[in-house]
C-alpha positions as CSV (number, residue, x, y, z in Angstrom):
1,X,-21.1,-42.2,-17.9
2,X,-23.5,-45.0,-16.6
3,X,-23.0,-47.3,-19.4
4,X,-21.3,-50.1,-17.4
5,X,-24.9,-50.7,-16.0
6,X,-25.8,-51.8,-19.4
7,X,-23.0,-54.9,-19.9
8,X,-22.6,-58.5,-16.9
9,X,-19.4,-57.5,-15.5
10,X,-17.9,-60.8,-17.4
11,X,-18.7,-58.6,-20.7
12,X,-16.9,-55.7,-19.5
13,X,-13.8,-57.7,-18.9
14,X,-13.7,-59.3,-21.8
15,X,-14.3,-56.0,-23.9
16,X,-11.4,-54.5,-21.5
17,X,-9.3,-57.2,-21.7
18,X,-9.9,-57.0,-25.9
19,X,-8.8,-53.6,-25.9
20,X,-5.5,-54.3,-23.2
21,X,-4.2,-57.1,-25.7
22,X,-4.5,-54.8,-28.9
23,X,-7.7,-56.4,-30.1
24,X,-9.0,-53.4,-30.7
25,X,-8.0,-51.1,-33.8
26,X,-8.6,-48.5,-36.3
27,X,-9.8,-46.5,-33.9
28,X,-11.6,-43.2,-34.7
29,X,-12.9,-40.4,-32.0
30,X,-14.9,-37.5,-32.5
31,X,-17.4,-35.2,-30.4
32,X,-20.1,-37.6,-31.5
33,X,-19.2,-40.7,-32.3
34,X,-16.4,-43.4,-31.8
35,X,-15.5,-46.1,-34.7
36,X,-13.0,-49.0,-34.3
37,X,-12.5,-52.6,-35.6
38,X,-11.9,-55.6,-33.2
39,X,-10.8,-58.8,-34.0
40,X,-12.4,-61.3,-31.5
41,X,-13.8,-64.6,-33.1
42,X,-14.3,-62.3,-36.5
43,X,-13.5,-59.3,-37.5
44,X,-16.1,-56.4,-36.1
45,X,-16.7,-52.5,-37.2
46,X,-18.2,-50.6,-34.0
47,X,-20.0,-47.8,-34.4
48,X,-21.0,-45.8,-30.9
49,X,-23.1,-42.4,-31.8
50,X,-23.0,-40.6,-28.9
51,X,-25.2,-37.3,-27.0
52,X,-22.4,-35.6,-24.5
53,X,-21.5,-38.3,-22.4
54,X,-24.6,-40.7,-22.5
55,X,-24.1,-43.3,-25.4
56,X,-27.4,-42.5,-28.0
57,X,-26.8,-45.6,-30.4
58,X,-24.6,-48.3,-30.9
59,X,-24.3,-51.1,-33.7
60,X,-21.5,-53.9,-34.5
61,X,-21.0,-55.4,-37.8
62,X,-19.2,-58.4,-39.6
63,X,-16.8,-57.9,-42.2
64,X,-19.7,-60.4,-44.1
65,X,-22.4,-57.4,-43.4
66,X,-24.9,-59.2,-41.2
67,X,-25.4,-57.0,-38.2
68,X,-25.6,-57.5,-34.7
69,X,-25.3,-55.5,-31.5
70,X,-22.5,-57.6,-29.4
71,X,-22.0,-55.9,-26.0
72,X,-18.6,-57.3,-26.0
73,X,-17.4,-55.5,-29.0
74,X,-19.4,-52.3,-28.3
75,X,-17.7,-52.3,-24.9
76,X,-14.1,-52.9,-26.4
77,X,-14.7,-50.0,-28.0
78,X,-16.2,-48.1,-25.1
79,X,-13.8,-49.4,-23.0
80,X,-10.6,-48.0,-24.8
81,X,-12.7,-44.8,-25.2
82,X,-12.6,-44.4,-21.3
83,X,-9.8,-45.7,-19.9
């Protein structure tokens, strides 16, 4: 997969380093999609709908319900998907 391309590589090393100190959690995987929660700052649900291996959509939202795409949380997720 290309999506590194999309994420600064200081954003993929946070996300990484989220997911190597157990930040991220709850984690779901299927054919399509990939759900998890990661506590950074706040509390986040990810949500990564994906086509084979090319990510299709991806969303992050607060426990408060505003939503937000945050690369860093999307790639904590895609990051322990990966790796």
């Amino acid at each position: 997969m290309e999506w590194e391309n999309n994420f600064s590589k200081r954003i993929l090393n946070r996300g990484f380093n989220y997911y190597l100190d157990g930040y991220v959690e709850d984690i779901s995987i299927t054919k399509n999609k990939i759900k998890a929660v990661v506590y950074g700052t706040h509390h986040y649900r990810v949500e990564i709908d994906l086509d084979g291996d090319e990510i299709k959509d991806m969303s992050c939202f607060t426990r408060s319900a505003i939503s937000a795409i945050t690369s860093g949380c999307v790639n904590s997720l895609v990051s322990s998907y990966t790796k």
